[in-house]
C-alpha positions as CSV (number, residue, x, y, z in Angstrom):
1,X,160.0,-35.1,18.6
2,X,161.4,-32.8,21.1
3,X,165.3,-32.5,21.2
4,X,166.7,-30.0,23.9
5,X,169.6,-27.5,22.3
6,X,171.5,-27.9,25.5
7,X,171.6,-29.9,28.9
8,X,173.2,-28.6,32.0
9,X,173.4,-30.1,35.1
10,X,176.6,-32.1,35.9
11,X,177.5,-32.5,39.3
12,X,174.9,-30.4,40.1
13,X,171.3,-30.5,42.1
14,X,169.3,-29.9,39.4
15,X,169.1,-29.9,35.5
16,X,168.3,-27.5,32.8
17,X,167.1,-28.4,29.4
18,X,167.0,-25.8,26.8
19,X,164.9,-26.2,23.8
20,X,163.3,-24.2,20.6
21,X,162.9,-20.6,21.1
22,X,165.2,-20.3,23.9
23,X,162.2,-22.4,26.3
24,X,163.8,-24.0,29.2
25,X,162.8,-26.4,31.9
26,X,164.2,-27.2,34.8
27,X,163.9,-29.9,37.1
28,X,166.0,-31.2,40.5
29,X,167.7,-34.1,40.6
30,X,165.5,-35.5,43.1
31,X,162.3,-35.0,41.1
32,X,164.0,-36.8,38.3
33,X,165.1,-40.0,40.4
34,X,161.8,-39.9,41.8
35,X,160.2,-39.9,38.8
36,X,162.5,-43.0,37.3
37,X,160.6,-45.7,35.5
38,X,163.1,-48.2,35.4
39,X,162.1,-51.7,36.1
40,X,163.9,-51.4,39.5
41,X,161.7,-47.7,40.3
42,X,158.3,-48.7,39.1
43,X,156.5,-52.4,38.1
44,X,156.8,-53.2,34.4
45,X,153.7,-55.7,35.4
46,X,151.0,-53.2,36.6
47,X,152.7,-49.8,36.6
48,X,153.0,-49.2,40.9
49,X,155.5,-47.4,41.9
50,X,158.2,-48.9,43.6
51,X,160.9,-46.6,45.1
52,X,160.0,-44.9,48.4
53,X,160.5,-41.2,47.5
54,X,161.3,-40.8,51.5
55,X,165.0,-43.3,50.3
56,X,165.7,-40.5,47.8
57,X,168.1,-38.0,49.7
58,X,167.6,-34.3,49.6
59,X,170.8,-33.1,48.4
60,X,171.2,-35.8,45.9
61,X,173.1,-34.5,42.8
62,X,173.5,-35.6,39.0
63,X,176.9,-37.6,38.3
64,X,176.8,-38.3,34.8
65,X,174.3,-38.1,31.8
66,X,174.6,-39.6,28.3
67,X,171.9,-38.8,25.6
68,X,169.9,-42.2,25.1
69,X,169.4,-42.3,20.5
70,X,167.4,-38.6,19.8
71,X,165.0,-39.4,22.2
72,X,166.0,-39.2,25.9
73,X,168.9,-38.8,28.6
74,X,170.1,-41.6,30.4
75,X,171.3,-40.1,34.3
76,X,173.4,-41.7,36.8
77,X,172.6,-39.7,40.1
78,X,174.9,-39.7,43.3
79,X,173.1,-42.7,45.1
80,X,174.3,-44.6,42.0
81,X,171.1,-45.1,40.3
82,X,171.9,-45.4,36.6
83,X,168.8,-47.4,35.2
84,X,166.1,-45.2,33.9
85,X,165.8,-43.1,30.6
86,X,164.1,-39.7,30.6
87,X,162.2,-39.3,27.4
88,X,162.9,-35.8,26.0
89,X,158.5,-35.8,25.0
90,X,158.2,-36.0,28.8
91,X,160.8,-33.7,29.9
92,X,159.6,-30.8,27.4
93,X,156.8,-29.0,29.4
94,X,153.9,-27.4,28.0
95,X,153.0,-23.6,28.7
């Protein structure tokens, strides 16, 4: 299981996970809050997405993160969405 050697990214518009080998991906904040699977972003019934990504503000930033076990990162954006857990396995991209 994937485990990043460093996260950056506080207060910032976009995060940057560093893994193995010196790889690194990075995503913006509002890809990430977009991407949320919380039960409040996406239907635990049938999957649909919920959130609007057009309600997800452009210059939205990250406010907090806190790793979630050794498996994923917990991040509280600055709308104040604090629900969802980004699994490390689907953060790691594959090149």
């Amino acid at each position: 299981m994937p485990m990043p050697l460093e996260i950056i990214g506080l207060g910032k518009p976009e995060v940057r996970f560093v893994w193995d080998e010196g790889k690194e991906d990075t995503y913006s904040a509002r890809e990430l809050r977009i991407r949320c699977a919380c039960a409040h972003c996406q239907s635990e019934a049938t999957g649909e997405r919920l959130l609007d990504p057009a309600t997800v503000p452009e210059g939205i930033t990250i406010s907090d993160m806190s790793l979630i076990g050794n498996y994923g990162l917990n991040v509280t954006f600055s709308d104040g969405h604090s629900t969802g857990i980004y699994r490390f396995r689907e953060l790691q991209k594959t090149k």
